[in-house]
C-alpha positions in Angstrom: 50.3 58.1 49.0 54.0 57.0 49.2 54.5 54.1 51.7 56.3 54.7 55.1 59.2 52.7 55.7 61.0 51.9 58.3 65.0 52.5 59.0 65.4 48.6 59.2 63.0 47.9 55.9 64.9 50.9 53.8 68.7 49.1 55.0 67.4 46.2 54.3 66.7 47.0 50.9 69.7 49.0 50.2 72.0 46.2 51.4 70.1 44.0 49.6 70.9 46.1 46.2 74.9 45.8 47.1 74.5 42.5 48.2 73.8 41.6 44.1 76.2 44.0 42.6 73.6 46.8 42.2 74.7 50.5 42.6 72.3 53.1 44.6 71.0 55.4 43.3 69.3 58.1 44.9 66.9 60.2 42.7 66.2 64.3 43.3 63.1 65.4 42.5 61.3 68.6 42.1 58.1 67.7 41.1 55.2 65.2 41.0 56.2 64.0 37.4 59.7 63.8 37.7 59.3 61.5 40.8 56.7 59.3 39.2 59.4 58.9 36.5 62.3 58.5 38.7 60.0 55.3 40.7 58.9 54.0 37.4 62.5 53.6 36.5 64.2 51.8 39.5 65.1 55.0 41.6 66.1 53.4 45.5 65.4 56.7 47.2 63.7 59.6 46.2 64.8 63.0 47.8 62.8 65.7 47.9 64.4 69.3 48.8 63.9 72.8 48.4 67.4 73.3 45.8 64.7 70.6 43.3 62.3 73.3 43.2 64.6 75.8 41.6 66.2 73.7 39.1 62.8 72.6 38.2 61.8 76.8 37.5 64.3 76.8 35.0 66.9 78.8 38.0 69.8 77.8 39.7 70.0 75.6 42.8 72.0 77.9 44.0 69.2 80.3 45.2 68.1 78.2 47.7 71.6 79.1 49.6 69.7 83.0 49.3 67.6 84.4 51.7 64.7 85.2 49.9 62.4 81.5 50.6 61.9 79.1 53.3 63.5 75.6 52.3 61.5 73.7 55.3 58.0 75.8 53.8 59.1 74.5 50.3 59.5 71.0 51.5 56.2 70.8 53.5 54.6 72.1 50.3 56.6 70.2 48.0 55.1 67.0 49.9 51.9 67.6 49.3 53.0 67.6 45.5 55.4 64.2 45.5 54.5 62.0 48.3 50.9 61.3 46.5 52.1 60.1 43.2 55.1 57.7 44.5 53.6 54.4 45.8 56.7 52.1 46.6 59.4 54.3 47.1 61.1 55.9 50.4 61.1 59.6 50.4 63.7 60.8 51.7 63.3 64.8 53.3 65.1 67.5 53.3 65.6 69.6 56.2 67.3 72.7 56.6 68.4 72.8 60.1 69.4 76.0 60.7 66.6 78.3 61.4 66.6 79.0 65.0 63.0 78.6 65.3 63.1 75.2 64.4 62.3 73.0 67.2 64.6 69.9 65.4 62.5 66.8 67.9 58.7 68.7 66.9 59.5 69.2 63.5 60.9 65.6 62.7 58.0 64.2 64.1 55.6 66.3 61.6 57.5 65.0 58.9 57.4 61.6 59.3 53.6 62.3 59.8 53.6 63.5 56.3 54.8 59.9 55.0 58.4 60.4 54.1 60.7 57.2 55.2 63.9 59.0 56.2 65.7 62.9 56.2 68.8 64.7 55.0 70.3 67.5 55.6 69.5 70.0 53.3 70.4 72.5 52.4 73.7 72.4 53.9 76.0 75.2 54.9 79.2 73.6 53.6 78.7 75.4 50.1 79.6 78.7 51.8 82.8 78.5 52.4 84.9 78.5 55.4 84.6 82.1 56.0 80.8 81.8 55.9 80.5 78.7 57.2 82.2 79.7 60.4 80.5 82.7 60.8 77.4 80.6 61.2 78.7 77.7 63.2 79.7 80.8 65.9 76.4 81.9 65.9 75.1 78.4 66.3 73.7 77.8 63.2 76.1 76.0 61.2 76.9 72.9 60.4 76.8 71.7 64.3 73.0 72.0 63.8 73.1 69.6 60.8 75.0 66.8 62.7 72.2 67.5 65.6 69.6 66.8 63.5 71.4 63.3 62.0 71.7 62.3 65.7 67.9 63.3 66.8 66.9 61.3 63.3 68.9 58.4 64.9 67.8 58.8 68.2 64.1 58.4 66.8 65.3 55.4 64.7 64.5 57.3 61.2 66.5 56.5 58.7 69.3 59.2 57.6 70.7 60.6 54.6 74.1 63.3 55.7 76.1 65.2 52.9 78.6 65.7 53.6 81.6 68.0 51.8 85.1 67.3 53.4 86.6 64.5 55.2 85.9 66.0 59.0 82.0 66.4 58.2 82.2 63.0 57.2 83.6 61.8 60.8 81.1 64.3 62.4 78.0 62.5 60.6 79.6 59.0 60.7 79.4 59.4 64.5 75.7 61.1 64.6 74.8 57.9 63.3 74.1 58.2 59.7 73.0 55.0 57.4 73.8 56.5 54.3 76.5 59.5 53.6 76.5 61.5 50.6 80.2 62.2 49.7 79.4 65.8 48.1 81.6 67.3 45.3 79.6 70.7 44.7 77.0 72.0 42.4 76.5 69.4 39.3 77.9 71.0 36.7 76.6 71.1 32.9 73.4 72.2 31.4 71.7 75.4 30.6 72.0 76.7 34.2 74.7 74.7 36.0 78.4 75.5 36.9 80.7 75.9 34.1 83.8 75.4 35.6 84.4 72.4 38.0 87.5 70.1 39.2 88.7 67.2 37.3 87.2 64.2 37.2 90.2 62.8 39.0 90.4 65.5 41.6 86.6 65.0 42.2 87.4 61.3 42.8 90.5 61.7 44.5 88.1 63.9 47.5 85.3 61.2 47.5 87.4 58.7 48.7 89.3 61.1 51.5 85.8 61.8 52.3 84.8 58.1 52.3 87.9 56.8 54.5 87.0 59.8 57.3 83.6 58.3 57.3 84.5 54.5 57.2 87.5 55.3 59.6 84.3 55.9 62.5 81.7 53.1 60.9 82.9 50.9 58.3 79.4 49.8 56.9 78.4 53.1 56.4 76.8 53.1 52.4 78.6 56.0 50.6 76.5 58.0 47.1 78.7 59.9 45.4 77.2 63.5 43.7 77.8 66.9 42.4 80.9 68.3 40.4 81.5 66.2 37.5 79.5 63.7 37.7 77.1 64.8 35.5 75.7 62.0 33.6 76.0 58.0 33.7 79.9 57.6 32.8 81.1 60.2 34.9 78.7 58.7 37.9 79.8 55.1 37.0 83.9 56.5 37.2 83.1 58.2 40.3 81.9 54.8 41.6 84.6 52.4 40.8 87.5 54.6 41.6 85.7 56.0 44.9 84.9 52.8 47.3 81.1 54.4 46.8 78.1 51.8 46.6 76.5 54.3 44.7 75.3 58.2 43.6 72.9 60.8 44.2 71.6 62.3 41.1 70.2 66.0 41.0 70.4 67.9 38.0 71.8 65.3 36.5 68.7 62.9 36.7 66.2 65.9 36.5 67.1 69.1 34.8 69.9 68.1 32.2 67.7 65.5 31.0 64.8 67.6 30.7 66.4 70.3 28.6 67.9 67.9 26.5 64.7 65.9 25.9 62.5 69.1 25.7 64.7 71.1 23.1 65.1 67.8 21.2 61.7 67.3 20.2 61.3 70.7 20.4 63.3 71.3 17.6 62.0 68.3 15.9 58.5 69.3 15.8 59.8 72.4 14.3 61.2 70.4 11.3 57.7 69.8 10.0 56.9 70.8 6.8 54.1 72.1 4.9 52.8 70.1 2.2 
C-alpha cells in the first residue's frame, strides 16, 4: 500500500527537489501499471483522477467533463487499483467538488483513510467556458466549490494540489491556501485522441506566467507545474519551464497515453516485420 504522507513531509521533499535544481514533476495515472512505472522512474507526485481513466480506455479525457459517470466513484475505485502497487510515492486525489451531495469535510476524511497524501481539484469547471462556467457558479456549483474544497484541505492540514486556468483562479486558490498550483493551459494536445489544434507555444507560455504572477502576487512561495496545451512531450515541458517562472509540470497524456501508443504501435509493427523462413 502507498505510504501516507504528511503536508510538511510532501513540502519538504518538493522543496528539497528545487532546492538542487530539480524540476517537479507530477505524474497522471490511470492505472496500476502506469503508476508503478511512473514511481519506478522518479515521478514526485502521482495523481490519480477520473479524466486518467478515459485516456487509459483509448477515449478522450474530455468525457469526464460529460454526464454520463461519477468522477469521485471512479476515484474511490481507481484507489483500490493504484494506491497498492505504489510504495514511496504521494498520491495525490482527485476530487470533483461539485456534486451537491458531497459533504466536502466527510468526504476528505474518507480519502485520506484510503492512503492518498494530498487532493486536487479535479475535474475542474474552468474547461467550460465562461458561459458554462457561470451558469454553474450561480447555481453554486462552480468553481467557488473548488476553492472550498482547497481551503477545507488546508484547514485539515492535507496537502493541496489547485489547477488552476486564468490568472483570478490563481489568486482565489493562492488565498485558499494551496502548496502547489497547477498553471493549466487546456487539454494536452497530440496523439491518437488529443486536441488537434492548440495555442502557440509562446502564447501558452506567455498565460503560465500571468497565471503564475496572480498566484505569487497572494503567496510568493507557492510551487507552480505547468501542463496541458502544448506541452506535450519533454522539450515543450522543459520551454514551458524556463520561460514560465514554473519549478516544474504535470504530465497527463503526455506521460501516459502518447507514450503508450507510440511504444505499443512501435513494437507492434515490429513484431509484424517477422519473417517466415
Amino acid at each position: 500500500m502507498a505510504q501516507r504522507y504528511s503536508r510538511e513531509q510532501i513540502m519538504e521533499r518538493l522543496n528539497g527537489q528545487i532546492n538542487s535544481g530539480q524540476s517537479l514533476l507530477m505524474f497522471g495515472a490511470g492505472t496500476g501499471l502506469s503508476a508503478k512505472c511512473a514511481e519506478k522512474g522518479g515521478a514526485d507526485l502521482i495523481g490519480v483522477y477520473s479524466t486518467a481513466i478515459y485516456r487509459m480506455r483509448g477515449l478522450p479525457s474530455i468525457l469526464a467533463w460529460l454526464p454520463y459517470s461519477n468522477a469521485n466513484e471512479h476515484l474511490i475505485h481507481m484507489a483500490g487499483e493504484i494506491l497498492p502497487i505504489v510504495k514511496n510515492t504521494p498520491c495525490i486525489a482527485g476530487i470533483g467538488a461539485h456534486d451537491p451531495a458531497l459533504e466536502l469535510d466527510d468526504f476528505l476524511d474518507r480519502i485520506m483513510g484510503l492512503g492518498f497524501s494530498g487532493v486536487t481539484n479535479e475535474p475542474f469547471v474552468g474547461l467550460y467556458g465562461e458561459y458554462f462556467a457561470g451558469q454553474l457558479e450561480r447555481a453554486g456549483l462552480g468553481f467557488s466549490r473548488e476553492v472550498e474544497l482547497i481551503r477545507q484541505a488546508r484547514a485539515k492540514n492535507i496537502f493541496t494540489l489547485a489547477w488552476a486556468m486564468s490568472p483570478p483562479e490563481a489568486e482565489a486558490m493562492a488565498e485558499a491556501g494551496a502548496d502547489v498550483l497547477g498553471a493549466m493551459i487546456g487539454v494536452t494536445t497530440g496523439g491518437m485522441s488529443g486536441e488537434s489544434e492548440v495555442i502557440s507555444l509562446e502564447q501558452a507560455v506567455n498565460d503560465v506566467r500571468e497565471i503564475i504572477d496572480s498566484a505569487r502576487s497572494v503567496n510568493p512561495r507557492v510551487i507552480v507545474l505547468t501542463h496541458g496545451g502544448p506541452f506535450a512531450d519533454v522539450d515543450t515541458a522543459q520551454y514551458s519551464i524556463k520561460h514560465s517562472g514554473a519549478q516544474g509540470y504535470a504530465s497527463g497524456s503526455s506521460g501516459e497515453r502518447i507514450p503508450t501508443e507510440e511504444a505499443i504501435v512501435k513494437i507492434t509493427q515490429q513484431y509484424k516485420a517477422m519473417t517466415l523462413e
